[in-house]
C-alpha positions as CSV (number, residue, x, y, z in Angstrom):
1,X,-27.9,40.9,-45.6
2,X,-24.5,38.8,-44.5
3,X,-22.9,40.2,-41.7
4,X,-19.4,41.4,-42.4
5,X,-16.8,38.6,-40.3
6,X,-13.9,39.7,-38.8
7,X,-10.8,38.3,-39.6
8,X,-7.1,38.4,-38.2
9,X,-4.9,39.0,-40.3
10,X,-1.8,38.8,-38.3
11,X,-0.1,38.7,-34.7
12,X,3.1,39.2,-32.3
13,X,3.8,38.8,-29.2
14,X,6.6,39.5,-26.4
15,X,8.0,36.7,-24.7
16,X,6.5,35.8,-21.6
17,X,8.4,36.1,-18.5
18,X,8.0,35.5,-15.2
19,X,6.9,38.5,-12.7
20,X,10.2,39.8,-11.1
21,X,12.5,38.9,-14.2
22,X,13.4,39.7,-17.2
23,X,10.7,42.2,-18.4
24,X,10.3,43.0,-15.2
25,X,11.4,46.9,-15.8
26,X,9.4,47.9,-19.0
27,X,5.4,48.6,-18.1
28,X,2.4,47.7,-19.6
29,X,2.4,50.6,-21.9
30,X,5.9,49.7,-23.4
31,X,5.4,45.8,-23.4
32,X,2.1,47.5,-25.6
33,X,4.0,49.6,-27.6
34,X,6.7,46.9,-28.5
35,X,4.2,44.4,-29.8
36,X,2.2,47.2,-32.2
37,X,5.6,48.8,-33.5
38,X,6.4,45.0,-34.6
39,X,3.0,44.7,-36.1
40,X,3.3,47.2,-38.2
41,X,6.8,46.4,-39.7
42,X,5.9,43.0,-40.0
43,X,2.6,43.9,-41.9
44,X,3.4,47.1,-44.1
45,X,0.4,48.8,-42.9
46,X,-0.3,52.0,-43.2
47,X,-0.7,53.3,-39.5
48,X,-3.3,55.8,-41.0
49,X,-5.2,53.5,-42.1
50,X,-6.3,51.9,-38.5
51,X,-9.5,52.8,-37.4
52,X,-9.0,51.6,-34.0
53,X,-6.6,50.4,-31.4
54,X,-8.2,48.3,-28.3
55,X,-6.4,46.8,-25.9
56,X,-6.9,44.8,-23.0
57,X,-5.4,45.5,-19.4
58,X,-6.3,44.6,-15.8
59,X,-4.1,46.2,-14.1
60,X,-3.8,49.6,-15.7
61,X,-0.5,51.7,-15.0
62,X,-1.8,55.1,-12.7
63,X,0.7,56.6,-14.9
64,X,-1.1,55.6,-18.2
65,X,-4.6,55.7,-17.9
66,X,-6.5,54.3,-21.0
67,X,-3.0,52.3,-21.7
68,X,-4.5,51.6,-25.5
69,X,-4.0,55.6,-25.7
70,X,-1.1,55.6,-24.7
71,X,0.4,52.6,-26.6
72,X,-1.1,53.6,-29.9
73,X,0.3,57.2,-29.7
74,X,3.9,55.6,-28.7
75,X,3.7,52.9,-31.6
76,X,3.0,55.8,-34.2
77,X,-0.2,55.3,-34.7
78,X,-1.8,59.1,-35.5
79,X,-3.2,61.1,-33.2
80,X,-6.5,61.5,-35.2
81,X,-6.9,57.4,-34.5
82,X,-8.7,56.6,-31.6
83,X,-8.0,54.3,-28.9
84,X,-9.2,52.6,-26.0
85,X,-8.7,49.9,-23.2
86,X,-10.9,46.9,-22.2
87,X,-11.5,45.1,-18.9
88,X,-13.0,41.8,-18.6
89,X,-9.9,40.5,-16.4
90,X,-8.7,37.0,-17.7
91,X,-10.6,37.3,-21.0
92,X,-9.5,41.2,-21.6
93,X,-7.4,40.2,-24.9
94,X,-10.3,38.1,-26.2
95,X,-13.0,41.5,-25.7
96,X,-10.4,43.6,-27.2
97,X,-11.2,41.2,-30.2
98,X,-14.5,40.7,-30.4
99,X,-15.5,44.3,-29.4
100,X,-13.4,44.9,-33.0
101,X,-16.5,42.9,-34.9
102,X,-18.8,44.5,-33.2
103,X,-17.8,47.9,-34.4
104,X,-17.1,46.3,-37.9
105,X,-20.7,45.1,-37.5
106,X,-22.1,48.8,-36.2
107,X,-20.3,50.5,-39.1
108,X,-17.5,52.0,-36.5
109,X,-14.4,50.9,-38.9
110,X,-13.1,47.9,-40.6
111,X,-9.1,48.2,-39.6
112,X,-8.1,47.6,-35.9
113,X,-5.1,46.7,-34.2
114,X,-6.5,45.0,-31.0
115,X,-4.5,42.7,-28.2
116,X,-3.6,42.9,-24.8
117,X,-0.8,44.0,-22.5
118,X,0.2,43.5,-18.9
119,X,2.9,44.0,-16.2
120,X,2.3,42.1,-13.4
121,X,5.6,43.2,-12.2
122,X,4.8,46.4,-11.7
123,X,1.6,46.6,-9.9
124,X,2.1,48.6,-7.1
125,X,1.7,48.3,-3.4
126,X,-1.5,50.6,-1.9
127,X,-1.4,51.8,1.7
128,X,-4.5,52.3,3.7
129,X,-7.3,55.2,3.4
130,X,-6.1,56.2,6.5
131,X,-2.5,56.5,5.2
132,X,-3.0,58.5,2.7
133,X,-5.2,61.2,5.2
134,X,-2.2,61.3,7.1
135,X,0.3,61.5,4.1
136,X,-2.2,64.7,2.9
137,X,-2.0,66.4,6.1
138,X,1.5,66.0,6.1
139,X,2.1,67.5,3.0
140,X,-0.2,70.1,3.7
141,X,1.8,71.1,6.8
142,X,2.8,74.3,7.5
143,X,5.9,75.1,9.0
144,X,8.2,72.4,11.8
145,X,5.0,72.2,14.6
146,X,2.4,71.8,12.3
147,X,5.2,69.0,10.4
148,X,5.6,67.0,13.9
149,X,2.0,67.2,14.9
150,X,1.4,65.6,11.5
151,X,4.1,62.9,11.6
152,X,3.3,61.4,15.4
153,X,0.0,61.0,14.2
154,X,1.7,57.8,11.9
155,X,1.8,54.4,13.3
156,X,3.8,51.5,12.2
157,X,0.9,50.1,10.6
158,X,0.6,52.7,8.3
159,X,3.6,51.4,7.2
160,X,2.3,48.0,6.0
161,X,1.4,47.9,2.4
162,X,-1.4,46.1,0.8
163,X,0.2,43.7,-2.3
164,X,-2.3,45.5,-5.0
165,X,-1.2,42.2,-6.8
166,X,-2.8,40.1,-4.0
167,X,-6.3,42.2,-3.9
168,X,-7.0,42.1,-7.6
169,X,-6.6,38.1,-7.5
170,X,-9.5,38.4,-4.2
171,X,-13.0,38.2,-5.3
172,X,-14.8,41.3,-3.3
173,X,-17.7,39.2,-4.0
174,X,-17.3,35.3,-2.7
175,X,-14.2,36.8,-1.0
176,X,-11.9,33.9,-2.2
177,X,-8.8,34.2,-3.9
178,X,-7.9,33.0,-7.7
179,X,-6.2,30.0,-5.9
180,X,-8.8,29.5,-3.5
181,X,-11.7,28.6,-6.2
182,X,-9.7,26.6,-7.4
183,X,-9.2,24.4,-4.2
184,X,-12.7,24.8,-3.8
185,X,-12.7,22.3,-7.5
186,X,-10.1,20.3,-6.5
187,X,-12.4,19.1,-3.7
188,X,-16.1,18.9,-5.2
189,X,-14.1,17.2,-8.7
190,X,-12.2,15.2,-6.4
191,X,-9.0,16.2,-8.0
192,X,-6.0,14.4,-6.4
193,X,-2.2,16.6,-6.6
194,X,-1.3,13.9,-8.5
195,X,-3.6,14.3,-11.3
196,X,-2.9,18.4,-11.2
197,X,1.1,17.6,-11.2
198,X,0.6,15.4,-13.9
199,X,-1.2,17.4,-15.9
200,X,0.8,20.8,-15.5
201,X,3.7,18.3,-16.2
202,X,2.3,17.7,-19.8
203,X,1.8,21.4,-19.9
204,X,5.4,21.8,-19.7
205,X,6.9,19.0,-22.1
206,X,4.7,20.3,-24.7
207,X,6.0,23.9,-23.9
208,X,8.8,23.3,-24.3
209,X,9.0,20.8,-27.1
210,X,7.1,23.8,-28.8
211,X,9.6,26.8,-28.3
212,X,10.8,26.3,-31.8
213,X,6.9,27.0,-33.6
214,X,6.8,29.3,-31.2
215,X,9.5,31.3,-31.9
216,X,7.2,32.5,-35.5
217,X,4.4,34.5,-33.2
218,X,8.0,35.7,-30.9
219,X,9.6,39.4,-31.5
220,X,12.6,39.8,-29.3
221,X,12.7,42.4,-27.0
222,X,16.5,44.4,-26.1
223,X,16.7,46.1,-22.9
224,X,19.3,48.2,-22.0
225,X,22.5,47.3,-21.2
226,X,22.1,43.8,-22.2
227,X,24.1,42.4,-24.8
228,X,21.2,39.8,-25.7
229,X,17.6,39.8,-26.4
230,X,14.6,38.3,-24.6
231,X,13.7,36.0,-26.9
232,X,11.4,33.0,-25.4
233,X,9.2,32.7,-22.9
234,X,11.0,31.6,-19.3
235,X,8.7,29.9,-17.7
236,X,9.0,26.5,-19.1
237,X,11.3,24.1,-16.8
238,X,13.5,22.2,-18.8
239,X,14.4,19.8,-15.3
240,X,10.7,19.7,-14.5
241,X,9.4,16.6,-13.3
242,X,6.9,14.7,-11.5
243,X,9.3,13.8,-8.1
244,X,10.1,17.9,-8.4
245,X,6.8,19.1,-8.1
246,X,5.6,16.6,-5.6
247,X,7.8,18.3,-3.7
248,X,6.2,21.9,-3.8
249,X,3.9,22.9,-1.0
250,X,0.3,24.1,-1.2
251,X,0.5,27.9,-1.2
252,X,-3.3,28.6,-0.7
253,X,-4.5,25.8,1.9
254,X,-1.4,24.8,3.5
255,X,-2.9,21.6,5.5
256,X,-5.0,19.5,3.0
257,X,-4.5,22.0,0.0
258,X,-3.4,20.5,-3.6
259,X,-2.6,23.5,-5.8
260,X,0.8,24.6,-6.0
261,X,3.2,26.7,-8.0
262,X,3.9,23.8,-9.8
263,X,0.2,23.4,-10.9
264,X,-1.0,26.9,-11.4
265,X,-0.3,29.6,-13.7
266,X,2.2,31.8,-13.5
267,X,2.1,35.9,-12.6
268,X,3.7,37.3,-15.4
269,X,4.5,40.3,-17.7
270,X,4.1,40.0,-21.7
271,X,2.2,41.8,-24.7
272,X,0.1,40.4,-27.4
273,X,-0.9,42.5,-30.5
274,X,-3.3,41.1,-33.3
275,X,-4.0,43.0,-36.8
276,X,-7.7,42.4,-37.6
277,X,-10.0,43.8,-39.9
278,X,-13.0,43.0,-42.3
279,X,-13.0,40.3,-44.8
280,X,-13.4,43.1,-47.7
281,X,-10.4,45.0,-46.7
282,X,-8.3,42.2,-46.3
283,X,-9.2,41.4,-49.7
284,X,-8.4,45.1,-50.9
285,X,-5.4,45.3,-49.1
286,X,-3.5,41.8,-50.3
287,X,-3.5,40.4,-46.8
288,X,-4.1,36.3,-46.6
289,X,-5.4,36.3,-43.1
290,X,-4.8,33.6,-40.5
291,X,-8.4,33.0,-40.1
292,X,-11.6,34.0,-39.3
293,X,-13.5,34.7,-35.9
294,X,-16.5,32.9,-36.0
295,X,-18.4,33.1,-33.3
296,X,-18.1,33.4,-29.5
297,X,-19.8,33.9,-26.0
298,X,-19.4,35.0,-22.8
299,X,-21.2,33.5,-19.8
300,X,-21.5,34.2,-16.1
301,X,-21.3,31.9,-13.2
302,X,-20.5,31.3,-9.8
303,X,-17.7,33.6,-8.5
304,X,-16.8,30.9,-6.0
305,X,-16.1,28.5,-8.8
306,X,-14.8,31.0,-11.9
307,X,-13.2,28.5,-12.8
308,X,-15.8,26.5,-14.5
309,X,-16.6,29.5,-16.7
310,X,-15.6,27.7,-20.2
311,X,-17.9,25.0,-19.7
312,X,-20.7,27.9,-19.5
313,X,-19.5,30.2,-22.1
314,X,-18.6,26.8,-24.5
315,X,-22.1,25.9,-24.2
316,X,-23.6,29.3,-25.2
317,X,-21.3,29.7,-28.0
318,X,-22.7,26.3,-29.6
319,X,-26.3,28.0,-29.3
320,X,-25.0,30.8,-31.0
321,X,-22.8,28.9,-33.7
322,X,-23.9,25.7,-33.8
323,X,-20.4,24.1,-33.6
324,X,-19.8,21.2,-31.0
325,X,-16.7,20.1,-29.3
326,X,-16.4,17.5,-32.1
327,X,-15.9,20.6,-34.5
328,X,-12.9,21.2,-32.9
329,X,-9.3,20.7,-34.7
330,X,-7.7,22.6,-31.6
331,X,-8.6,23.6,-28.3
332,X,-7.3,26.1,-26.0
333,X,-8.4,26.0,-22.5
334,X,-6.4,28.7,-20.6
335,X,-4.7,27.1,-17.6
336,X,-5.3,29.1,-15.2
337,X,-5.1,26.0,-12.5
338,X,-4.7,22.5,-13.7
339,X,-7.6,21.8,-11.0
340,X,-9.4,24.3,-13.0
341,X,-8.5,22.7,-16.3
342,X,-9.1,19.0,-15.1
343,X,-12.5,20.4,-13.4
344,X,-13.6,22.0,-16.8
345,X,-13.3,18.9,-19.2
346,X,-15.3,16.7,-16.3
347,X,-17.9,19.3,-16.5
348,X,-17.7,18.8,-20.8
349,X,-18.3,15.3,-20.5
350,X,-21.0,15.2,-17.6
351,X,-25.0,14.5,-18.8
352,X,-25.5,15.8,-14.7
353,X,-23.7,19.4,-15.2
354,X,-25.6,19.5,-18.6
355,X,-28.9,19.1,-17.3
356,X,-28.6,21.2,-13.7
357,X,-26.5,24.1,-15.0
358,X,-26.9,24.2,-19.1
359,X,-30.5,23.2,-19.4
360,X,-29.7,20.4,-21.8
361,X,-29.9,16.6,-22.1
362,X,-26.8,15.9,-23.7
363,X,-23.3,17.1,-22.6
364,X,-20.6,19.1,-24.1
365,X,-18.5,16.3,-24.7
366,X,-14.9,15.1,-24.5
367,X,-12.2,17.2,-25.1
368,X,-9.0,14.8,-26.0
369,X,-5.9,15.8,-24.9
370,X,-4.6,15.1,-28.4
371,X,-6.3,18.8,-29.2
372,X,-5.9,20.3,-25.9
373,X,-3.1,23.3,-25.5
374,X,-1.0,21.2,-27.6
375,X,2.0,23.7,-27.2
376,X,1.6,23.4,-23.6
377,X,-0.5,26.2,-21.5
378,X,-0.3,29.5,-18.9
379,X,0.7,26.6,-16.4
380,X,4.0,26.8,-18.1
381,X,4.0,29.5,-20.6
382,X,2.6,32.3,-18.1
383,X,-0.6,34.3,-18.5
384,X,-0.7,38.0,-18.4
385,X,-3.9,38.6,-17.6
386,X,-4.3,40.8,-19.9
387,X,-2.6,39.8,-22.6
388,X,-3.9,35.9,-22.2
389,X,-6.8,35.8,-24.4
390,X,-5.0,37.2,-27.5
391,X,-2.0,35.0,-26.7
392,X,-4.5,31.9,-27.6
393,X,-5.7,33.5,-30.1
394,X,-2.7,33.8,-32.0
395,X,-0.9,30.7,-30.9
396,X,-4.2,29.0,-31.6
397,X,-4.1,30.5,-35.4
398,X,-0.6,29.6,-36.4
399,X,-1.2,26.0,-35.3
400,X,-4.0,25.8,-37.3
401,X,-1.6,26.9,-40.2
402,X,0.7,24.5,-39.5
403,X,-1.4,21.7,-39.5
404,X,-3.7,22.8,-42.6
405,X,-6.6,22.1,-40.0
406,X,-9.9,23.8,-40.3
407,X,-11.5,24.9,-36.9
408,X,-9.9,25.8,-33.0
409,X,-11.8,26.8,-30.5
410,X,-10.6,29.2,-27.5
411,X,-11.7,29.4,-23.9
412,X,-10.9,31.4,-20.9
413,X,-12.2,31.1,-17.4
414,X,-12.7,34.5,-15.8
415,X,-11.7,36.0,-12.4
416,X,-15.3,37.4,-10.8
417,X,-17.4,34.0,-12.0
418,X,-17.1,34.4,-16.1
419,X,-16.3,32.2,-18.8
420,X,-15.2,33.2,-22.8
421,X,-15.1,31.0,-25.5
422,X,-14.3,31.9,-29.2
423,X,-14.4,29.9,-32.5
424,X,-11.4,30.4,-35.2
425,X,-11.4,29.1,-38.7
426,X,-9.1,29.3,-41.1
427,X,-10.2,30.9,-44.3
């Protein structure tokens, strides 16, 4: 019997902004609940007629637990429709997508609205265990002696805040941070700063020489008391340029380090949301999908060097597909550092890597940059952790539309030593 295949039907997203600016007061939920609401006016679809809404979030609001709940209800989706939030950090939009088919697959529904949402902007600061004793005993104080008793036994350290921000982009395991792993490529790739600037350079020209296909996958977003919308993503540089980010320090090894603002990924706050559903029901319902997930993986790999991840999951998802590199029409390799990046399509086109890590004589092969993030990457477009996979996805889609190409395939490295990579074709 033919498996049923999962196809997406349609997609929007926010703009992408910059932590600290312009989305920088709506949470994940309402970044969420933006992006479905649009969905569904853009679609026609009958709300009732979802069986499922899954979306991805790292950093999950206290205030909204299971943030998929929350959005759905918001959106006007029914109460009877269920609804629930994935984690696999960098790659959380991508499992809110292929956790659909496997539903569709186990007979669990064949309408979901899936996608990813993330305020980076908003992740709070956390004081210490110890803090929050003393902050209970205070509270529990009765009367002004027990009050004074409870409030000289604070210190001014108890005062200093953890960045929660900072401790979900640590490993707990290799105890490196994001930025860390990736110096830790830089020097075992022998990546110079020149070759990251020049790459996140290319990044940004093709951003923003992209904002106007871009706009299609774009729904505005009013705030209050602005007279004008957000209506492009703002992290694209219009003055950027190689002299400018020579200039830029390294931020996480500040002697002999190479990675910089300039040649990372930006924190940022956006929402993607992706109609998907079986091929059958498409078909009933009059939609022309975008395309068709084909296949994918997920690998594991060293923590200390996450970054590598796509070269693992890549590898697994040609086992499982049978599609090569050469397949490709597109390819979308999440930028999460362009030493990362740079590290990843060495690793493609290396017979060593193959044999020691894939158990395979022949390598991945070369990924030309003629097909790689040609509308530029999270190095100048952002990436919402959460939102990030589902963001390729889509962008990934239309500019297989636009070209009348065949085949894209997606890849994320993953924060914790993990790798996803997903095949697309248009129908």
């Amino acid at each position: 019997m033919k498996e049923e295949r999962l196809v997406i039907v349609d997609g929007v997203r926010t703009p992408f902004s910059k932590a600290g600016t312009e989305l920088a007061s709506l949470s994940a939920d309402e970044l969420g609940r933006i992006v479905v609401s649009d969905l569904l006016t853009r679609t026609g679809l009958d709300p009732a007629l979802v069986d499922e809404v899954i979306f991805g979030c790292v950093a999950q609001p206290v205030e909204a637990a299971n943030v998929a709940r929350v959005i759905a209800l918001r959106a006007g989706i029914p109460e009877s429709v269920p609804a629930s939030t994935v984690q696999r950090n960098c790659a959380s939009g991508c499992e809110a997508v292929t956790l659909a088919q496997e539903k569709l697959r186990a007979g669990q529904g064949s309408i979901f609205i899936v996608g990813g949402a993330e305020s980076m902007s908003n992740i709070p600061l956390v004081f210490k265990q110890t803090t929050a004793v003393k902050f209970g005993r205070l509270s529990r104080a009765k009367g002004f002696g027990q009050r004074l008793q409870a409030l000289a036994g604070f210190r001014p350290s108890d005062f200093a805040p953890r960045v929660g921000l900072l401790l979900g982009l640590t490993d707990p395991v290799c105890g490196l941070n994001m930025g860390e792993t990736a110096e830790v490529l830089a020097r075992e790739f022998r990546l110079t700063r020149d070759e990251q600037d020049a790459f996140a350079l290319v990044s940004n020209q093709r951003a923003l020489a992209a904002r106007d296909k871009l706009r299609n996958e774009i729904c505005p977003v009013f705030l209050p008391a602005k007279e004008a919308a957000v209506a492009q993503d703002n992290g694209p540089r219009a003055n950027q340029s190689r002299e400018a980010l020579a200039k830029l320090k390294p931020v996480f090894e500040r002697r002999t380090g190479t990675v910089t603002a300039g040649n990372a990924s930006q924190v940022s706050d956006g929402a993607v949301a992706l109609l998907v559903m079986s091929e059958q029901r498409a078909s009933q319902l009059g939609f022309t999908p975008l395309g068709v997930l084909a296949g994918y993986a997920y690998a594991g790999c060293d923590p200390a060097r996450m970054g590598l991840g796509p070269a693992f999951a890549i590898a697994r998802a040609e086992e499982r597909t049978g599609f090569t590199l050469a397949d490709a029409d597109l390819i979308e390799l999440n930028e999460a550092f362009a030493a990362q990046t740079l590290a990843v399509l060495k690793c493609a086109q290396s017979g060593q890597f193959a044999r020691r890590f894939l158990g395979r004589e022949c390598p991945l092969g070369e990924i030309p940059s003629e097909k790689l993030n040609v509308n530029g990457g999270a190095i100048a477009l952002g990436h919402p952790v959460g939102a990030t996979g589902a963001r390729i996805i889509l962008t990934s889609l239309r500019e297989l539309e636009r070209r009348k190409a065949r085949r894209a395939l997606v890849s994320l490295c993953v924060g914790g030593g993990q790798g996803a990579a997903l095949w697309l074709e248009r129908n």
